[in-house]
N, C-alpha and C positions, 0 to 999 in steps of 0.2 A: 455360367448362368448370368444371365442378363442383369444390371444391378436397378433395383424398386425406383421409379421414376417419382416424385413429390412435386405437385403441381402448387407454385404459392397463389397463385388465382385463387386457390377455396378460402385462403386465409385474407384475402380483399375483399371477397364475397360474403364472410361471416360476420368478421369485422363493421362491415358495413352496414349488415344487416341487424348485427347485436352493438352495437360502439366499442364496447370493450370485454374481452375474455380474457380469462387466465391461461397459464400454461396448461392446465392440464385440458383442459378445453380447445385451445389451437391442436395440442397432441391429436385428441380426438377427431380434429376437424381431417386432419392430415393424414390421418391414419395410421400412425407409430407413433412407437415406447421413447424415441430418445430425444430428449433434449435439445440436441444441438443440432437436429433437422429440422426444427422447428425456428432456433436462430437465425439459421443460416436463411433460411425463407424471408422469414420478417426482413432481416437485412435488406431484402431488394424491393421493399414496400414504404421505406421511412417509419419505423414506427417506434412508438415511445413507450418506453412503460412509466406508470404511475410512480408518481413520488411519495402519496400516502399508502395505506396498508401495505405497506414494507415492498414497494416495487412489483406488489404478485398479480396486477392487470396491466392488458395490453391494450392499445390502439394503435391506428397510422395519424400520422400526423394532419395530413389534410383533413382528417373526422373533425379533429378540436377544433372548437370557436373560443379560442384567446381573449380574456379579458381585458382592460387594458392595461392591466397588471401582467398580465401572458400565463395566467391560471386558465386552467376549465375543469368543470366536474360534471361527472355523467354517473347518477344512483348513488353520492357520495363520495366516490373517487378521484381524487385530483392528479390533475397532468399539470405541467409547467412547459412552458416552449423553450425552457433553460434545464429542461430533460431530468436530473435528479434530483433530493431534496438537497444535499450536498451544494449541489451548482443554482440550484433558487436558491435557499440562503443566502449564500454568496454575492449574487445580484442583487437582492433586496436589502440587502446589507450594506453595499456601493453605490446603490443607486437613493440612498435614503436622505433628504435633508438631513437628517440629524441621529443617522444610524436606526438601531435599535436594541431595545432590551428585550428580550426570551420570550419573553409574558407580549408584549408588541409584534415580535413577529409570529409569536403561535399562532393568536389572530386575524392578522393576514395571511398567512397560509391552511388554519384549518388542521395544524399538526403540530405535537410536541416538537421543540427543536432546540431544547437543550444541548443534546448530543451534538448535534452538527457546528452549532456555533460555536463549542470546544475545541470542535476537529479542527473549524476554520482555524480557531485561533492558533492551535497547535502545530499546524503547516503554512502559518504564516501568510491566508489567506484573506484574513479578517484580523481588525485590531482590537483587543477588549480593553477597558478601561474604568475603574472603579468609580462610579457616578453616586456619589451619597450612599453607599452599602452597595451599589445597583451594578451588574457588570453591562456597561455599554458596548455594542459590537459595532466596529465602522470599517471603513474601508482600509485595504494592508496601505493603498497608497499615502504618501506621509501629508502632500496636500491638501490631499481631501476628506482625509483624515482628520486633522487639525481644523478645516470649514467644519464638517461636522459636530465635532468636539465642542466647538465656541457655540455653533447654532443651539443643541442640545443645553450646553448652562446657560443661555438668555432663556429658552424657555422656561427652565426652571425655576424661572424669578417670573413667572406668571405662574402666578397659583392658583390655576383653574385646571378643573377635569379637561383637558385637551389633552389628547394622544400625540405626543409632538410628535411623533416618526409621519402621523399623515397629514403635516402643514402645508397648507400650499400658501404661505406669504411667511416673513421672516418673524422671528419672535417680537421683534423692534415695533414692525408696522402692525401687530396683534396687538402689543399693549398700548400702544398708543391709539388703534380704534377702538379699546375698550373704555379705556379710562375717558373718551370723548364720550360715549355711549353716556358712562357712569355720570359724568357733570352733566346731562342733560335730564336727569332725573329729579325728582321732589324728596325730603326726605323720605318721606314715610318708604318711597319705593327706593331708595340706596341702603336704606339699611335694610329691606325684604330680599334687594338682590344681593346684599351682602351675604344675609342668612341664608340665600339657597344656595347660592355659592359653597359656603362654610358644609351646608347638609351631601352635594357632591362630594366634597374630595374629605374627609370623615374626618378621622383623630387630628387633633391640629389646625383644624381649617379656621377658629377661627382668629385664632393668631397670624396664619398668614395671610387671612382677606385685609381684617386691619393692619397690618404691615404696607399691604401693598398698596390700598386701599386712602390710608390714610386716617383710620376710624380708631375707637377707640376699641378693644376685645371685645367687652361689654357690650358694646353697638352693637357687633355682629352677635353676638350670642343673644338679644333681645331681639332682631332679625329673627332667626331663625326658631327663636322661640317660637316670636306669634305666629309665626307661617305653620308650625307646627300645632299652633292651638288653634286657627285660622279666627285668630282677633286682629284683622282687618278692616282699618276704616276704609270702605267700599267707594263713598261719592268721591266726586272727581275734587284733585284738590287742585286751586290753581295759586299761583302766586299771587302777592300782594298787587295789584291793581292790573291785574290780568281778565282778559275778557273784553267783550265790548264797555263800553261807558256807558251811563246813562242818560239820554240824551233831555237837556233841558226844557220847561213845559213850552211847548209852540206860542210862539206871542200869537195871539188873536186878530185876525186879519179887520182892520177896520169898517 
């Protein structure tokens, strides 16, 4: 008996028509029960399965538009051009200025990734490392590892809501644009921007704005007070002999 011919054309054709289907759905397209007819197919199309909802949709690869992070997502589902969540991790974890913590890269990928960052560590793909309670994930290699690691505690000596894992400048050249920022201000606005400061990053903040700062605790917590009660003196303040001058009465033309 002649053996059932499986054309993977319908599986380019559907694909392309729907972005992404699951297995039972290629099944259907294909027209059989098994599994690995359906691998076998895909194989000679390039395609990826998803790395969120646990790998269960499919595409080809030239569907995706790569972010330039090399994510996409189509109805909620995300593909990686680094193919499983395993192997993202991995890459956004090596590829990171300053690493990242669980809670950081959930949010750039869009999925729990507890699990996998354990794995990394566990197989020696990823390095972890205790960051103030925090388990830090960086790359297994030991150089880059070590840049990371340092990058990672200079930021944490800036005590601002900043995400260090997405810095695009060093933590060095961040506090030094800020603190410029901050001497360029009047009081009443250093210690408002103290206290919003302080209201971002919650328990503690305002011990560590005045720290960094230079303020007294108090400052900041009077900051944030009145931002809070919006007792804001509104008109423009200017410094002591700021502004134009006044110009003296015109002598009287003869």
């Amino acid at each position: 008996m002649r053996p059932i011919s499986f054309d993977a054309d319908l599986l380019r054709r559907h694909l392309h028509r729907q972005r992404i289907a699951t297995l039972t759905e290629l099944k259907q397209v294909l027209g059989t029960a098994v599994d690995v007819t359906v691998f076998r197919k895909l194989k000679t199309l390039d395609y990826l399965s998803s790395y969120s909802h646990r790998g269960r949709y499919y595409t080809l690869r030239p569907i995706a538009h790569f972010d330039p992070d090399g994510l996409w997502a189509h109805e909620g589902v995300w593909f990686s051009r680094y193919g499983t969540l395993l192997s993202t991790a991995e890459a956004f974890v090596t590829q990171a200025p300053t690493g990242y913590v669980a809670e950081e890269l959930a949010r750039a990928l869009h999925v729990e990734v507890h699990n996998p960052l354990r794995t990394l560590a566990a197989q020696g793909r990823a390095r972890r490392s205790d960051l103030s309670g925090v388990y830090l994930y960086t790359a297994a290699e030991a150089a880059t590892h070590r840049r990371q690691l340092q990058a990672r505690r200079a930021a944490h000596a800036i005590p601002l809501a900043v995400n260090a894992a997405a810095l695009l400048i060093s933590p060095t050249e961040l506090r030094t644009a800020i603190l410029l920022f901050y001497s360029l201000l009047d009081e009443q606005q250093r210690r408002l921007y103290a206290g919003l400061e302080s209201l971002r990053l919650g328990h503690g903040g305002d011990a560590q704005l005045a720290a960094f700062l230079g303020l007294d605790a108090h400052t900041v917590a009077r900051g944030r007070q009145h931002l809070l009660d919006q007792d804001v003196a509104r008109e423009r303040v200017r410094r002591p002999g700021g502004g134009r001058h006044a110009l003296g009465k015109k002598p009287q033309s003869s």
